[in-house]
N, C-alpha and C positions, 0 to 999 in steps of 0.2 A: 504494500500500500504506500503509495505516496499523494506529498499535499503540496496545493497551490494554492494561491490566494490571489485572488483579478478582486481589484478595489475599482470605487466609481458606477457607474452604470446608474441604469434608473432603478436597481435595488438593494442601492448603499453597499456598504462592503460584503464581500462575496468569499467565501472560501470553497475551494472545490478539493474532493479526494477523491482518485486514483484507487480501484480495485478491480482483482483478477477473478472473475467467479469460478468459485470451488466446485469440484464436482457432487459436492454433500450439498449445493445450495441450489441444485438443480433436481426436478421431478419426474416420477415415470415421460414425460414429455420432453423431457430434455431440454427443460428450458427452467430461468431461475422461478424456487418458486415463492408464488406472490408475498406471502409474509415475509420475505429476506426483504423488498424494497423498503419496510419498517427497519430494518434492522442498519440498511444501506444511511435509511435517514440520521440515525444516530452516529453513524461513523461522519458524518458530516456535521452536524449540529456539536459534535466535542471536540471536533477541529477549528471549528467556527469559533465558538468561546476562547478557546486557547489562543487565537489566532488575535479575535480583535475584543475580549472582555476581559475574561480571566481564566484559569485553569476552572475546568469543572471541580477537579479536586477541592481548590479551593473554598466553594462553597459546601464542600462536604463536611471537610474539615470545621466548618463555623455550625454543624447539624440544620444547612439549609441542602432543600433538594429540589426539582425543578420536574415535578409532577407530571406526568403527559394524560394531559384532558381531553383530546382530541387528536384521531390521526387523519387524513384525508391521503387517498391515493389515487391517482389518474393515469391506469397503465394503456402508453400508446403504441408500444412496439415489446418483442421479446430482446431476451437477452439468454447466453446459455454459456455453457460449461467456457470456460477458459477465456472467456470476451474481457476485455479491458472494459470498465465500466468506468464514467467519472460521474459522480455525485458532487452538485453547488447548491451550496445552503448560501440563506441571508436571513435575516430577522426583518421581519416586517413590521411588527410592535410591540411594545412593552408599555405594559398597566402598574398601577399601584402592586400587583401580588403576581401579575403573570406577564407573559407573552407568546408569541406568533412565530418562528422559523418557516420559511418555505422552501420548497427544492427542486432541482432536476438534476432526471439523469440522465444520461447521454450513452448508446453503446453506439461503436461504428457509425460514429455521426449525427445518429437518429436519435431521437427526443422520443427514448424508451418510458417515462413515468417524469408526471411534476406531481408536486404534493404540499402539505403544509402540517405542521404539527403544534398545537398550542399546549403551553406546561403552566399550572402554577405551582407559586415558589410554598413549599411549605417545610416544616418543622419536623424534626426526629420523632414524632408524636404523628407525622402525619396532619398535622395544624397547619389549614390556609395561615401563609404570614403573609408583611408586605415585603418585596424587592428593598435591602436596604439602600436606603437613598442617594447613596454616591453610585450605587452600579446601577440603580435605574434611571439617572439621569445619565450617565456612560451609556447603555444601552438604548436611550432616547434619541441620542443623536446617531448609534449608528442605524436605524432602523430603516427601511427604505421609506423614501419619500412619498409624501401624497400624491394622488394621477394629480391634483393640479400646481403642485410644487417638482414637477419631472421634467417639465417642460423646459 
């Protein structure tokens, strides 16, 4: 696996990972199967953090955690055993207690799956908290832009 990161565009800063599909991530069909694209999303979303918030870890280490409320998947093309896949994640917004990451992935050129996944931040208890306030204001500005702030 490896990682880039394309800043700019109209969805703020961007990290993208590099991954080879295993053959255990592929189904009688010989192509990946669908629950990996969740999985593909998380390899990107803790590249993402590392890259332009903080380590994930970090937040662990303080007994916060970044909950996943919500997955959304839009598969447009296959993908199968041994393909180079690249997953780009960005964050599209951050609330008082949560936020939004969106993604795509790309195999062979093709715009295989976009998606988005919402977490809230909560407590070793499992307790909705709020984003503490230095990282969600960090997080506010890298967030992609509004359709009429892209222009």
């Amino acid at each position: 696996m490896s990682r880039g990161t394309l800043r700019g565009g109209a969805h703020g800063p961007q990290s993208t990972v590099s991954h080879r599909v295993a053959f255990f991530e592929t189904d009688a069909m010989k192509i990946v199967h669908h629950a990996n694209f969740v999985r593909y999303f998380e390899l990107a979303r803790i590249a993402w953090m590392d890259e332009h918030d903080r380590p994930y870890r970090e937040y662990v280490a303080l007994d916060r955690h970044f909950a996943t409320t919500l997955v959304e998947v839009h598969y447009h093309h296959s993908a199968g055993f041994d393909d180079r896949i690249d997953i780009t994640c960005w964050l599209e917004w951050a609330r008082g207690a949560s936020l939004r990451m969106a993604y795509e992935i790309r195999c062979r050129g093709e715009l295989a799956a976009t998606g988005a996944t919402e977490h809230a931040m909560v407590d070793g208890s499992g307790r909705v908290t709020r984003i503490p306030k230095e990282r969600r204001e960090n997080l506010r500005t890298l967030a992609a832009p509004k359709a009429d702030e892209a222009d």
